[in-house]
C-alpha positions as CSV (number, residue, x, y, z in Angstrom):
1,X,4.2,-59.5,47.9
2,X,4.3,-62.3,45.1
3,X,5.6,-65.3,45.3
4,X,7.7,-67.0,43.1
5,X,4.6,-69.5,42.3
6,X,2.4,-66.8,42.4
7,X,4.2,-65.2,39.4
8,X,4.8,-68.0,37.3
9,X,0.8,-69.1,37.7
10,X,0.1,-65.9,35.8
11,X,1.1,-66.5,32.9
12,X,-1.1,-67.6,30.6
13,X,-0.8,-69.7,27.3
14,X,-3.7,-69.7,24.3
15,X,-6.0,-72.0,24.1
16,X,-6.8,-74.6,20.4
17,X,-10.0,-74.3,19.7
18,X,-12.2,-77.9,20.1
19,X,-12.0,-80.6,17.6
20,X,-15.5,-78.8,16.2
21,X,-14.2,-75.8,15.4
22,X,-15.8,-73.9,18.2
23,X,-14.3,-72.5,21.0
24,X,-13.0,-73.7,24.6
25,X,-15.0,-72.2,26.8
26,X,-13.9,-69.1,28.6
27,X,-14.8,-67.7,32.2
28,X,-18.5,-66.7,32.3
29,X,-17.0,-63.1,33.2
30,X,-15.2,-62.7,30.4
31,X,-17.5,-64.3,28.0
32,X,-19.6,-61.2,28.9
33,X,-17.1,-59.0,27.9
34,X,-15.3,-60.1,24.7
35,X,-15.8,-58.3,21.3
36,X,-14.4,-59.7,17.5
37,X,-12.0,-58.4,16.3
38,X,-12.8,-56.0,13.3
39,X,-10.4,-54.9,10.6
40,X,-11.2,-53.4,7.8
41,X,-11.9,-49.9,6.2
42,X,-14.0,-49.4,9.1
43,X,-11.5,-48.7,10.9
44,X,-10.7,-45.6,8.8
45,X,-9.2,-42.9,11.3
46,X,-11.4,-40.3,11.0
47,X,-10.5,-37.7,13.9
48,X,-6.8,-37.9,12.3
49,X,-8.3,-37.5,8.6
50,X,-10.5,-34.6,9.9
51,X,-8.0,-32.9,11.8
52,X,-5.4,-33.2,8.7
53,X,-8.5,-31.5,6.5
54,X,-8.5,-29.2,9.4
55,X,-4.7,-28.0,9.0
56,X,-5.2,-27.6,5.1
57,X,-8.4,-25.6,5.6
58,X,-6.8,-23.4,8.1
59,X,-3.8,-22.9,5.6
60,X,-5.8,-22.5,2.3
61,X,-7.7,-19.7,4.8
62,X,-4.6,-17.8,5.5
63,X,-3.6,-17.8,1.8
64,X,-7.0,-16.2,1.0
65,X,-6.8,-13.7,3.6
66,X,-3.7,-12.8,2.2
67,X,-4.4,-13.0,-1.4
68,X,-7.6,-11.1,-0.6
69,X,-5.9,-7.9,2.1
70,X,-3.4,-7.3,-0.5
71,X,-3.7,-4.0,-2.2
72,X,-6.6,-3.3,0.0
73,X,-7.2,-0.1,2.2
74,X,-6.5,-0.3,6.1
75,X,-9.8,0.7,6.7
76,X,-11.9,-1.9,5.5
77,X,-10.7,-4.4,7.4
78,X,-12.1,-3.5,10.7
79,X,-12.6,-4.6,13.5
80,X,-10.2,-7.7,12.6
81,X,-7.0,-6.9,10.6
82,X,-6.1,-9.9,8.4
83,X,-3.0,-10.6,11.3
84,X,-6.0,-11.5,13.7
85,X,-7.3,-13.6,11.0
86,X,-3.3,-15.6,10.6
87,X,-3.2,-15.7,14.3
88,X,-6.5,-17.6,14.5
89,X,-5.9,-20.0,11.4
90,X,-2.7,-20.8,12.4
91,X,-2.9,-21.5,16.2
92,X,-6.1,-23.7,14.9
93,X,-3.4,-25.6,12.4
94,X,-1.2,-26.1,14.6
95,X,-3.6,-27.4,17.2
96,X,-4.9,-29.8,14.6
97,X,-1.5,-30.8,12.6
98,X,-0.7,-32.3,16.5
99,X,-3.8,-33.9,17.0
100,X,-3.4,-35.8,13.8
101,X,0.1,-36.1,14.6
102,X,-0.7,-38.6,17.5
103,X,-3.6,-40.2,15.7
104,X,-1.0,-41.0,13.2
105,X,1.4,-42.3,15.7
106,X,-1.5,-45.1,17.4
107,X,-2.1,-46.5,14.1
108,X,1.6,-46.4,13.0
109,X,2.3,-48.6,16.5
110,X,-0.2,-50.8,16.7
111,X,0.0,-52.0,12.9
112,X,3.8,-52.2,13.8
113,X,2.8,-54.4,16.2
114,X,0.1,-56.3,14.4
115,X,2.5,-57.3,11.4
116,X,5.3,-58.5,14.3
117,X,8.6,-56.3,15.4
118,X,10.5,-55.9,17.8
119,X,9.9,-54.3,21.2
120,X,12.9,-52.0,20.4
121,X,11.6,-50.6,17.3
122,X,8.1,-50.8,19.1
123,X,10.2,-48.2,21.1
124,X,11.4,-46.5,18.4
125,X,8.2,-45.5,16.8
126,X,7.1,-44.2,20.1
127,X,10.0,-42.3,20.5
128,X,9.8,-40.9,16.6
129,X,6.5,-39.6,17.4
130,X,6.6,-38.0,20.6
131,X,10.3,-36.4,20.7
132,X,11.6,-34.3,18.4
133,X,14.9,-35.4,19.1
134,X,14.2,-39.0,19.2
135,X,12.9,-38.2,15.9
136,X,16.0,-36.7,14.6
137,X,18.3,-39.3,15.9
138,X,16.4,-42.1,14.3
139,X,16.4,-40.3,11.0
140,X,20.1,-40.0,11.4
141,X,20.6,-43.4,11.9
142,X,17.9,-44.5,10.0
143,X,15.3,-45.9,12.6
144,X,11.6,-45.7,11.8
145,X,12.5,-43.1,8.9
146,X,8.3,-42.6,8.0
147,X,7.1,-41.8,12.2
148,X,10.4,-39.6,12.7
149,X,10.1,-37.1,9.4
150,X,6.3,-36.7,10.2
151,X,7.0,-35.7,13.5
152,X,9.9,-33.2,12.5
153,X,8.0,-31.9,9.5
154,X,4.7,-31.3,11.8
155,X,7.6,-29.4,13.9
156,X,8.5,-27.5,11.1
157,X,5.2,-26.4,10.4
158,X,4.9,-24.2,13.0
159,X,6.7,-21.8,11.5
160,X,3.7,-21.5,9.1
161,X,2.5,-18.7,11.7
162,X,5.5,-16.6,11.6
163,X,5.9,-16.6,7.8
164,X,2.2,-15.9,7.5
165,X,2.1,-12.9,9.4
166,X,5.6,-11.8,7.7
167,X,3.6,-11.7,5.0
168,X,1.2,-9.2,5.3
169,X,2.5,-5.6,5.8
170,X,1.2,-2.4,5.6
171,X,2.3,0.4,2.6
172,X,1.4,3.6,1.5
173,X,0.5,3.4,-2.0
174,X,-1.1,5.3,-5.2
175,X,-4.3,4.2,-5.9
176,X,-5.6,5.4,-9.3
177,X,-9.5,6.8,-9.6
178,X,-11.4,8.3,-12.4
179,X,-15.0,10.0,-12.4
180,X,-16.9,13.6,-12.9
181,X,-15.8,16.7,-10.6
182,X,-17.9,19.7,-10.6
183,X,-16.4,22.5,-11.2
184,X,-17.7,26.7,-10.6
185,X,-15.6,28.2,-13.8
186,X,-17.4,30.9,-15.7
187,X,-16.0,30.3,-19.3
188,X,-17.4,34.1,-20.3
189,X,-16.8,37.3,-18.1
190,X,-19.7,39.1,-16.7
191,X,-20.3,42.7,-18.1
192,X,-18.7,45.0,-16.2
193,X,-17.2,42.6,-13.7
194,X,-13.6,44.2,-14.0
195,X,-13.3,47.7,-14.7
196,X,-15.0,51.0,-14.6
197,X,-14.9,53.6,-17.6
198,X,-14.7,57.8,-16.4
199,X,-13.6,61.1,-17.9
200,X,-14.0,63.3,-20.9
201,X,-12.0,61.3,-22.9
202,X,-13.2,57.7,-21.6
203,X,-10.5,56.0,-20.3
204,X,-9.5,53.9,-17.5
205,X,-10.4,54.5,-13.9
206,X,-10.2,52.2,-11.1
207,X,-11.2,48.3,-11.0
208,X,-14.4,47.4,-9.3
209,X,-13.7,45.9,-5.8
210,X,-14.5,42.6,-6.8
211,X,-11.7,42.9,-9.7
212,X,-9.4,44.2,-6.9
213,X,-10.0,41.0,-4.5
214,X,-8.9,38.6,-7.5
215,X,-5.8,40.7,-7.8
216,X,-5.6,41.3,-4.1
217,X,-5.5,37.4,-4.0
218,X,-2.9,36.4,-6.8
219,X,-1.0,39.2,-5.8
220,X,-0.7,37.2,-2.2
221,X,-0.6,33.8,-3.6
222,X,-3.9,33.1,-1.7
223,X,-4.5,28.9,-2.3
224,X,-7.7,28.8,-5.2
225,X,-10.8,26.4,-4.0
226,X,-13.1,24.4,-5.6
227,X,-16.8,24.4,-4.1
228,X,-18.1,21.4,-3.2
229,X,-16.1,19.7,-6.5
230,X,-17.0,16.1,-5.8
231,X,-13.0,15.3,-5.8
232,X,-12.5,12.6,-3.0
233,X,-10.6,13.6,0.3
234,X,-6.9,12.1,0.2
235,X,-7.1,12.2,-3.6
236,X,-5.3,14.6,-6.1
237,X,-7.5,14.8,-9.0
238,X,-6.6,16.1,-12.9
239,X,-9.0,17.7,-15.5
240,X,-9.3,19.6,-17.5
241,X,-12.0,22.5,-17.5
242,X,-13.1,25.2,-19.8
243,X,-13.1,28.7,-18.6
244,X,-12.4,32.3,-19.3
245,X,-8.8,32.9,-20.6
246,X,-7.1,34.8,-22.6
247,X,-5.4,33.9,-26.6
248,X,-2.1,35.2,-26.9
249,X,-0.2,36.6,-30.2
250,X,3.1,37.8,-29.7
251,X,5.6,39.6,-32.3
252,X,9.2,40.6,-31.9
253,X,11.3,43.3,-32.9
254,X,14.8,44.7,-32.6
255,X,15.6,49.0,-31.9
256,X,18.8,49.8,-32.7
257,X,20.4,52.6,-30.7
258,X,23.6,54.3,-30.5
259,X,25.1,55.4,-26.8
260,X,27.9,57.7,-28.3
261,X,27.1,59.4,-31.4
262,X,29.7,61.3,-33.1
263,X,28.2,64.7,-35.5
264,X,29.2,65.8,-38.9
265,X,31.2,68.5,-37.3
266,X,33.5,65.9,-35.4
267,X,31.6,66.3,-31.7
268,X,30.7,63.8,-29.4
269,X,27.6,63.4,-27.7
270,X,26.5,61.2,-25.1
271,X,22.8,59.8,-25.6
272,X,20.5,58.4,-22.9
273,X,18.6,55.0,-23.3
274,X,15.8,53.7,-21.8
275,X,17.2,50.4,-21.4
276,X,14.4,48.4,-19.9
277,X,10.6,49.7,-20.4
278,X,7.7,47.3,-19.4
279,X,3.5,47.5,-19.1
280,X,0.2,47.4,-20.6
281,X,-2.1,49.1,-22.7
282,X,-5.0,47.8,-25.0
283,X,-6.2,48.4,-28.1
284,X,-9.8,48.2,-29.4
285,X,-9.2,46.4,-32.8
286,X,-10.9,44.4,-35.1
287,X,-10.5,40.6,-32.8
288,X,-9.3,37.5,-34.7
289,X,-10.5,34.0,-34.5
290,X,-8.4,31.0,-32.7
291,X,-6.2,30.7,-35.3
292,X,-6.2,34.0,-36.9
293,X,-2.9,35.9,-36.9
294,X,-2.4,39.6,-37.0
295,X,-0.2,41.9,-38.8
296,X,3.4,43.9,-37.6
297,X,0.5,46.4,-36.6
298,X,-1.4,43.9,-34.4
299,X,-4.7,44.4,-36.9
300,X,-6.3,41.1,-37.9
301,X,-5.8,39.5,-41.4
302,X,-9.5,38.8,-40.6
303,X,-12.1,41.1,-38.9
304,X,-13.9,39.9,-36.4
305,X,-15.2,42.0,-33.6
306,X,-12.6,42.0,-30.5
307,X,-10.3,44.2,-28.1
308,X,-6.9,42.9,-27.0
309,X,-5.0,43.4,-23.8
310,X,-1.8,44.6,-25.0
311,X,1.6,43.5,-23.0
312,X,4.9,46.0,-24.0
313,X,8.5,44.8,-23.2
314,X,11.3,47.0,-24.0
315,X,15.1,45.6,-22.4
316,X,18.4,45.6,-23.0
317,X,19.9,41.7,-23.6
318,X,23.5,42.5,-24.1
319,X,26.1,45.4,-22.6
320,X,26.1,48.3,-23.9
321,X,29.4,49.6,-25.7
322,X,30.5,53.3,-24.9
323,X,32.6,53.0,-28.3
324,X,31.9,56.0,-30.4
325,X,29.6,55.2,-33.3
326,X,28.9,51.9,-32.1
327,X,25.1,50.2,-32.8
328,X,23.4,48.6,-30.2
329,X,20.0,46.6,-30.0
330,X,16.8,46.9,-27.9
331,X,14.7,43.9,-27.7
332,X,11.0,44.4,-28.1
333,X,8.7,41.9,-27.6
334,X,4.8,42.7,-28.0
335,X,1.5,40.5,-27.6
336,X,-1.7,40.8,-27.6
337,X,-4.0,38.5,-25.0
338,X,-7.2,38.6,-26.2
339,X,-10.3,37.4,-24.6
340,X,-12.3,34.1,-25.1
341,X,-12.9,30.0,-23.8
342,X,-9.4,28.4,-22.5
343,X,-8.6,24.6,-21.5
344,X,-7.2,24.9,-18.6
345,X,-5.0,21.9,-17.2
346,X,-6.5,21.6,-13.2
347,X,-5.9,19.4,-10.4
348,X,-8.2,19.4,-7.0
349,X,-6.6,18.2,-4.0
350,X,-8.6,16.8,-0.9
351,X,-11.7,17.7,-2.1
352,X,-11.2,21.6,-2.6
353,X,-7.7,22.8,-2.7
354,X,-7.6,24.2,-6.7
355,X,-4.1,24.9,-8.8
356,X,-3.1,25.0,-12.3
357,X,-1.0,21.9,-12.9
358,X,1.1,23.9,-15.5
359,X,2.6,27.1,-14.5
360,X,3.1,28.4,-18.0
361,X,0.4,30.0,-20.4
362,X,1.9,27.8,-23.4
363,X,-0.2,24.3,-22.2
364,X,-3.4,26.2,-22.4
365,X,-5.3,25.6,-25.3
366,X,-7.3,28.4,-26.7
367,X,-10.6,26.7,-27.7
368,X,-12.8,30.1,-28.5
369,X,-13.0,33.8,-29.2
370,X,-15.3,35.4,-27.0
371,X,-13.8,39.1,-26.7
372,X,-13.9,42.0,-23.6
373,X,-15.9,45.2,-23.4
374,X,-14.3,48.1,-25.4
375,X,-13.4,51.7,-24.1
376,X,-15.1,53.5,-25.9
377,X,-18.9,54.4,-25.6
378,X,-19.0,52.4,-22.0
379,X,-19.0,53.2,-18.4
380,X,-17.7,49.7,-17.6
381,X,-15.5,47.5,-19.0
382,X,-13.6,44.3,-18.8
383,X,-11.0,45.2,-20.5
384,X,-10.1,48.3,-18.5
385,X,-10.0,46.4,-15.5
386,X,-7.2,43.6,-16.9
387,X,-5.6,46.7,-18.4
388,X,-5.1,48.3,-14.9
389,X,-3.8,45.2,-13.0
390,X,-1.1,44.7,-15.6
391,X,-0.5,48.5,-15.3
392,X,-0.5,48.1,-11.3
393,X,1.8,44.8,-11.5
394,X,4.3,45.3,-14.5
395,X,4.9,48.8,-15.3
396,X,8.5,49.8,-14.5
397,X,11.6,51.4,-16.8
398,X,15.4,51.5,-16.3
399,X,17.1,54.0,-18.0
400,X,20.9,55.3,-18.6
401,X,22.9,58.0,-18.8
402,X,25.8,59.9,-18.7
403,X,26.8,61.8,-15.3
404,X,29.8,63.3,-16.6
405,X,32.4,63.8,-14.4
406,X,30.6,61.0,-12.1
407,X,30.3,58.5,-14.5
408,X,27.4,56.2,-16.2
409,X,24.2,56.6,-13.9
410,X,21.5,53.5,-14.2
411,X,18.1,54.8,-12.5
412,X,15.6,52.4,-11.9
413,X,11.7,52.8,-11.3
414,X,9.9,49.7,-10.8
415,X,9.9,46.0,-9.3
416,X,9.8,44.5,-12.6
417,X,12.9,46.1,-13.8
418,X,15.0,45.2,-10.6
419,X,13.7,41.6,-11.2
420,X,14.9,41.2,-13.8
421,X,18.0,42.9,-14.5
422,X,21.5,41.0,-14.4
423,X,23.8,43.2,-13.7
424,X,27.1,43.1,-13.0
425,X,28.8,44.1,-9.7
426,X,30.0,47.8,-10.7
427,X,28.3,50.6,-9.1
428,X,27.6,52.4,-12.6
429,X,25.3,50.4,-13.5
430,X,26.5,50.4,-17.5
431,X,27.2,46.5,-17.9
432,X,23.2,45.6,-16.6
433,X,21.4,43.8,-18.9
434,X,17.6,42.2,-18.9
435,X,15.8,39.3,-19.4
436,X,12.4,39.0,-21.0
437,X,9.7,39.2,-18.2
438,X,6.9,39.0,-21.2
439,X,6.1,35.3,-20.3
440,X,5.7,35.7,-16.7
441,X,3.6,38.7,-17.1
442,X,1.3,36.7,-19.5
443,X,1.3,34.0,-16.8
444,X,0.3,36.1,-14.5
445,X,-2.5,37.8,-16.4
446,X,-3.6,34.3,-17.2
447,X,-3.6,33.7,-13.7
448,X,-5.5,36.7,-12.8
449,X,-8.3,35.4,-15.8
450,X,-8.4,31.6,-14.4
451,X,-9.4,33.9,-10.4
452,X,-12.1,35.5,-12.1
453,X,-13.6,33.2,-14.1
454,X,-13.6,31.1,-10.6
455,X,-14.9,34.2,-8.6
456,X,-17.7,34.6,-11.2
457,X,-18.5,31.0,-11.3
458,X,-19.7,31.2,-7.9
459,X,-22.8,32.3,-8.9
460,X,-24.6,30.0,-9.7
461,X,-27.2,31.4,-11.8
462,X,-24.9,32.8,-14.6
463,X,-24.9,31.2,-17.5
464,X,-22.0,27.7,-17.6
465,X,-21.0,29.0,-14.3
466,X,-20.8,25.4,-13.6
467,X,-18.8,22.7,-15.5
468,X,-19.1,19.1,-14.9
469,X,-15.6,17.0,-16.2
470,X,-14.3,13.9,-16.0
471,X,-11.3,13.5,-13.8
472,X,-8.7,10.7,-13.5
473,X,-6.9,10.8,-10.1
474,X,-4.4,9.5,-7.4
475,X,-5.2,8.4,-4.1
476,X,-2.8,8.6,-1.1
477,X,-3.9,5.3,0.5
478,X,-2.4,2.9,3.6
479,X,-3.2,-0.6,2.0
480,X,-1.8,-3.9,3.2
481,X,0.7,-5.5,0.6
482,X,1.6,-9.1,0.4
483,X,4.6,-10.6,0.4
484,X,4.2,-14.1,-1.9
485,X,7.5,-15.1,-1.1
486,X,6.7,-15.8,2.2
487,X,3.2,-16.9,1.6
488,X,4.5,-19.9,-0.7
489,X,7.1,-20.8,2.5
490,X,4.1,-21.0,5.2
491,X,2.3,-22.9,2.9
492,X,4.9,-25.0,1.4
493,X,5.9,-26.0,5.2
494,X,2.3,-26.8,6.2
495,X,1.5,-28.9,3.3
496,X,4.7,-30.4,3.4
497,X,3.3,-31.5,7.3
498,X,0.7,-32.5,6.5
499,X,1.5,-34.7,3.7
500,X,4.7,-36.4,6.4
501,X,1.4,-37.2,8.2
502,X,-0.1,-38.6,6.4
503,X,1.1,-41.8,5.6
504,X,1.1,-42.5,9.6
505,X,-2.0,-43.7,8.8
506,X,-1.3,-46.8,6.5
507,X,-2.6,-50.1,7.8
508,X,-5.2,-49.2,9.4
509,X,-7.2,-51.4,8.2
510,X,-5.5,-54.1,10.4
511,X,-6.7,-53.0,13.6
512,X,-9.5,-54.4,15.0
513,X,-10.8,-51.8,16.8
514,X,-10.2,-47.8,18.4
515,X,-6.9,-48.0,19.6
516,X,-4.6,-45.4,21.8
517,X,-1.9,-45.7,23.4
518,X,-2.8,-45.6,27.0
519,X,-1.2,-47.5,29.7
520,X,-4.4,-49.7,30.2
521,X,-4.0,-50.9,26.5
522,X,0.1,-51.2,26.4
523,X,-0.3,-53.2,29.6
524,X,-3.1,-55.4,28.0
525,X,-1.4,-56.0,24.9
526,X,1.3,-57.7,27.1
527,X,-0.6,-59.4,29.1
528,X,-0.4,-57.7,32.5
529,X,-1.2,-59.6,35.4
530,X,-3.2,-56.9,36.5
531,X,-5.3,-57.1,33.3
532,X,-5.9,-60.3,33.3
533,X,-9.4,-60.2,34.0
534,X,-10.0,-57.9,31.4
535,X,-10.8,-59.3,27.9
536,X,-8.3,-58.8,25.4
537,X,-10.3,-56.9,22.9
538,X,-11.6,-54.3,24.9
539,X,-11.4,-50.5,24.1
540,X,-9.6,-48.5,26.8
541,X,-13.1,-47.2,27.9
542,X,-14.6,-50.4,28.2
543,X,-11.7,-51.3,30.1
544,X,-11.7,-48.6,32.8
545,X,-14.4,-50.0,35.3
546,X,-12.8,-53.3,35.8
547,X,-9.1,-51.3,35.9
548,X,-10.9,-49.5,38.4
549,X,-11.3,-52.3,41.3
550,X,-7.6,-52.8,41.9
551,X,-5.2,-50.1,43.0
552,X,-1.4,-50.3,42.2
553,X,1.7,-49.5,43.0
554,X,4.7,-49.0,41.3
555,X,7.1,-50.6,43.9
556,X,9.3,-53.2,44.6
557,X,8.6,-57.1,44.8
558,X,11.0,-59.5,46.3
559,X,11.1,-63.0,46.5
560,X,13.8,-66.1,46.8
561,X,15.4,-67.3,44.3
562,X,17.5,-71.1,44.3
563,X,20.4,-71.3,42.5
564,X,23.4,-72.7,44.7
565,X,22.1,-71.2,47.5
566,X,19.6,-69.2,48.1
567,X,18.9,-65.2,47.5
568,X,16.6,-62.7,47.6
569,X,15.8,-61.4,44.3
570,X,14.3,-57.3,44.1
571,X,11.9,-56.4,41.3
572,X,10.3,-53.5,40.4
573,X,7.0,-53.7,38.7
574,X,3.4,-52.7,38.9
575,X,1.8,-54.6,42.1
576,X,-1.3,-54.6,43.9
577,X,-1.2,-52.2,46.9
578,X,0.1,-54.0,49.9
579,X,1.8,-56.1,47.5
580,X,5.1,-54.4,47.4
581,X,6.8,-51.0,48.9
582,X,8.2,-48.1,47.4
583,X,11.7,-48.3,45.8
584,X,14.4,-47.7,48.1
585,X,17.4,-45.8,47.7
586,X,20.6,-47.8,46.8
587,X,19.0,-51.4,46.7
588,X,20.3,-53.2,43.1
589,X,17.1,-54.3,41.2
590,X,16.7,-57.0,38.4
């Protein structure tokens, strides 16, 4: 326990130097262990410079990763997704933003102290740098502004991981390709391929069976594929390819007709109309070029050697009047689809999966006339096989009459007719009217030509069996998209940190050496009796072996104090062991 003496011989006052200039001489012991003091740029604090350098590194990393995922496929970033990447950066950041935080705050004390203050705002520094609420409350009232915003901005900052990661997500997107797809499209027929030739009087017999599978298949709506086409998976390419197709010339007509005629004689007679006739038939005739028309006859203005698939629609577009004497009209609609070299429009999906983009025969374009096998003089022929699977698909009639006492009779023979009649809800039949079918039959011939020239195609060895196109494309990808709204925030907040920091670290260069805040330090600077041994410009390291001989005790220390009487006086202070005794409950301590 110390005395009262004891206490006061503690203290300790500086000492002038000696008239000379040197200086009084010290203890021998601490002679040994005294340093100059050293201010200057050398005292630049580099772990809190580095560590600042740190944080901005770490941030202008998580702004490349981001800048560099976005738009980019899932897949390519593996093993690490760019959120492992932000995790890592930014737990580093905030790691370091702290570290220099603290450096900032030693340098910001102990030049506080070096210029002279005031233990209180010797406190409040402290207390701006190590609690965020101390921090705030000094910035609202204005206490050690610079120490309390760098604390709450390197707070703030945290929220740099957060607003990172919200960054980065994951979309499905479009990604746009182009190249060369290989495509198996035979852009002439093989001889023979379709049709067979038989009888007396040639004429058409029976399709070959490979003919019969490509009708077999369109007839089913089997999906068309593309061998080996070069198309990436996942992507939808478009091209377009050159193959056999047909050219198509259509011409128009109106036949009048009259349900109930009236004779010379005054009698009334009831005719009976075929009021819906559709199929095919062909016609060897003199072909025409790609822009060569034909006549009301369908022969060519120009002769050059072709045949031509001929499509015949015969329907009814408006009601029929029972009015005696009344003229009606039949629409007729006629075209010729002859062979030669078509653009077709394509698209190949995952790699194989073949369609025509356009579903109409119109966005073709009819590049060159090639022709089909006549009839006549043949035992095979192309044009005899088309000619049968438009017979086998289209042909169908609707015709009416009169029942007499039962009424108007409609009798229907054929899908194409029921498929296209609009008739109204009567059971007679007499108001049904038709809608053109030619266009869907020449789509469906066309069809039928784009299978074949892709059957033939297959083989390999016939000549331009094989067409190689360039293709643009579209590709169903999962790429990571960045958010730059939330990029600017997480780095606007960590910059923003890092530049509160920052000025922490002005005057510097008035410290005279390493400095921390330890409790071996602190007590040094004010003179601790239990320091006083200890040379004043020691580091806290070199301090540590002579803080090491003494243990102590925070506890209490009495002694008497004289003032009109006598008292005893209780302390509490830092005291060699054996020199004092714990606090005790209760007791009233100055």
């Amino acid at each position: 326990m110390y005395a009262k003496s004891d206490y006061v011989e503690l203290q300790t006052r500086a000492i002038p130097p000696t008239p000379d200039g040197s200086a009084n001489q010290i203890p021998h012991s601490k002679s040994l262990q005294a340093r100059p003091w050293k201010s200057g740029l050398r005292r630049v604090p580099v772990l809190g410079l580095t560590a600042l350098l740190g944080t901005l590194l770490c941030t202008a990393a998580s702004v490349y990763i981001l800048l560099r995922s976005d738009g980019q496929p899932v897949e390519i970033w593996h093993p690490l997704q760019p959120t492992v990447y932000l995790a890592v950066f930014s737990s580093v950041a905030n790691i370091l933003h702290a570290f220099a935080l603290g450096e900032g705050l030693v340098v910001a004390w102990w030049q506080r102290a070096v210029k002279a203050t005031t233990l209180q705002n010797l406190h409040y520094t402290w207390h701006s740098g190590t609690s965020v609420k101390g921090a705030l409350m000094n910035v609202l009232l204005g206490r050690e502004i610079l120490m309390a915003v760098a604390c709450l901005l390197t707070t703030l900052s945290i929220a740099r991981g957060p607003l990172f990661q919200r960054a980065s997500s994951v979309h499905d997107a479009t990604i746009s390709l182009s190249g060369t797809v290989k495509l198996h499209m035979a852009q002439e027929l093989q001889r023979g391929f379709a049709g067979v030739i038989s009888g007396r009087t040639p004429s058409p017999s029976f399709m070959t069976p490979e003919f019969t599978k490509v009708v077999q298949d369109y007839y089913k709506g089997e999906p068309m594929h593309a061998i080996n086409s070069g198309c990436p998976l996942n992507t939808t390419c478009s091209t377009n390819v050159p193959g056999f197709g047909f050219g198509v010339h259509c011409n128009e007509t109106k036949i009048p007709f009259t349900l109930v005629k009236i004779s010379a004689s005054g009698g009334v007679s009831v005719n009976t109309i075929d009021s819906f006739v559709s199929g095919a038939g062909y016609q060897e005739i003199y072909g025409f070029g790609g822009s060569q028309e034909l006549d009301e006859d369908f022969k060519p203005l120009k002769e050059t050697s072709n045949t031509a698939l001929i499509l015949n629609n015969t329907y009814l577009a408006d009601t029929a009047t029972s009015d005696p004497g009344a003229v009606g009209y039949l629409r007729n609609r006629v075209c010729a689809l002859r062979g030669g070299i078509v653009s077709y429009s394509v698209t190949v999906s995952n790699g194989t999966l073949l369609s025509l983009r356009s579903s109409s025969w119109k966005d073709d374009t009819f590049l060159e006339d090639r022709g089909l096998e006549g009839i006549q003089g043949t035992t095979i022929s192309n044009l005899a096989g088309f000619y049968l699977a438009a017979n086998y698909l289209f042909t169908s009639s609707a015709s009416l009459s009169f029942g007499g006492g039962v009424g108007w009779i409609m009798n229907i023979d054929g899908l194409t007719a029921a498929q296209y009649s609009t008739s109204a809800n009567t059971s007679s039949g007499f108001n049904t009217v038709w809608t053109d079918p030619t266009d869907d039959m020449i789509d469906g011939m066309r069809e039928i030509a784009f299978r074949t020239g892709l059957q033939i195609g297959k083989n390999t060895s016939y000549p331009n069996s094989v067409q190689q196109v360039q293709y643009t494309g579209q590709h169903q990808q999962t790429v990571y998209r960045t958010d730059h709204r939330f990029t600017v925030a997480a780095a606007a907040v960590s910059i923003l940190g890092i530049a509160a920091v920052l000025p922490t670290f002005s005057g510097f260069t008035r410290l005279g050496r390493g400095m921390t805040l330890s409790p071996l330090e602190v007590a040094k600077a004010f003179n601790a009796p239990a320091l006083q041994d200890v040379a004043g410009n020691l580091g806290v390291d070199a301090m540590l072996d002579d803080a090491n001989r003494t243990k102590l005790q925070y506890g209490e220390m009495s002694y008497e104090y004289f003032q009109e009487g006598s008292s005893v006086v209780h302390k509490l202070a830092m005291v060699p062991v054996g020199g004092g005794s714990e606090p005790r409950k209760g007791v009233l301590y100055i």
